[in-house]
C-alpha positions in Angstrom: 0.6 -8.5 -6.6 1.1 -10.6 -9.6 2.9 -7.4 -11.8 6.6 -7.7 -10.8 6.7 -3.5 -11.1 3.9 -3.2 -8.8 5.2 -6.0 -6.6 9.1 -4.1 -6.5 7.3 -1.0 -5.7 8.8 0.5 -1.9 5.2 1.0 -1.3 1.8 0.1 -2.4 -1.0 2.6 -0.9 -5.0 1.8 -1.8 -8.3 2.4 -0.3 -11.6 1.0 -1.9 -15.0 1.0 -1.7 -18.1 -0.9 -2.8 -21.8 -1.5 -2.1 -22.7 -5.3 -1.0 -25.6 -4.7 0.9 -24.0 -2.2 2.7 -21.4 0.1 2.0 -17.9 -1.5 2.4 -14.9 0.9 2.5 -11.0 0.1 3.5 -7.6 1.4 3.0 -4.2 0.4 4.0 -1.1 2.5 4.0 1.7 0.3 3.5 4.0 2.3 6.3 2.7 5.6 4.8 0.7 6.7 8.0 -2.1 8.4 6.5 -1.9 7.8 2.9 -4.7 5.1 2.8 -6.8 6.9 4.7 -5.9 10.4 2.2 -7.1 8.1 -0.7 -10.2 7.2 1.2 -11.6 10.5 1.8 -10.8 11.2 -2.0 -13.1 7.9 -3.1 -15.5 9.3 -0.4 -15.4 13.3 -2.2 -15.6 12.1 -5.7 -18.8 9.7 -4.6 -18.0 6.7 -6.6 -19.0 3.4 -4.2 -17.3 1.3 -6.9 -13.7 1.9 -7.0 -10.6 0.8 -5.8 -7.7 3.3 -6.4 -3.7 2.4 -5.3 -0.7 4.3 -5.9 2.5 2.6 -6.0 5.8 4.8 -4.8 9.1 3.8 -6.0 12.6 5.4 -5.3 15.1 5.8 -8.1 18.9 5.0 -6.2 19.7 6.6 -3.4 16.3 8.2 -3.2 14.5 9.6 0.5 11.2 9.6 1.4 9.8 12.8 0.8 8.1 13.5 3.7 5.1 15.9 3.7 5.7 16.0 -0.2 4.9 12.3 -0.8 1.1 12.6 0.2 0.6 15.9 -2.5 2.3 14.1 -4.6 0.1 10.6 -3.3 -3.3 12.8 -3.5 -2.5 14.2 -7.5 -1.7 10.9 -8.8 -4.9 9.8 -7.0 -7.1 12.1 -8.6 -6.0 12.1 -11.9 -6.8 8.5 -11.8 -10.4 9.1 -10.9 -10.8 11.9 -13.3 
């Protein structure tokens, strides 16, 4: 990840998906059981077979994880991007 935000980011979730031939889809959660595969089934919903979508997380100071939170809050920054 060549942006130094992006790059200091505690995680980096994506999923994409592509025709070649044959349709090509991957994700990877970054740690985040489940939130690659979340943004997957979005891409998948929204029908685009062009798109790559990744939401970075970042925690200001003494910050937690949010638990069950952090994939609502993974999922709405997702779709606004692909509105």
């Amino acid at each position: 990840l060549s942006d130094k935000k992006i790059a200091a980011a505690k995680h980096n979730v994506f999923a994409y998906r592509y025709m070649d031939g044959q349709e090509v889809i991957a994700e990877h959660d970054d740690d985040q059981t489940g939130a690659g595969s979340n943004l997957e089934v979005l891409l998948e919903q929204c029908g685009d077979k062009g798109a790559f979508i990744m939401v970075s997380i970042f925690f200001v100071g003494k910050g937690s994880e949010f638990d069950s939170e952090r994939f609502h809050s993974i999922k709405r920054a997702a779709k606004c991007l692909l509105e």
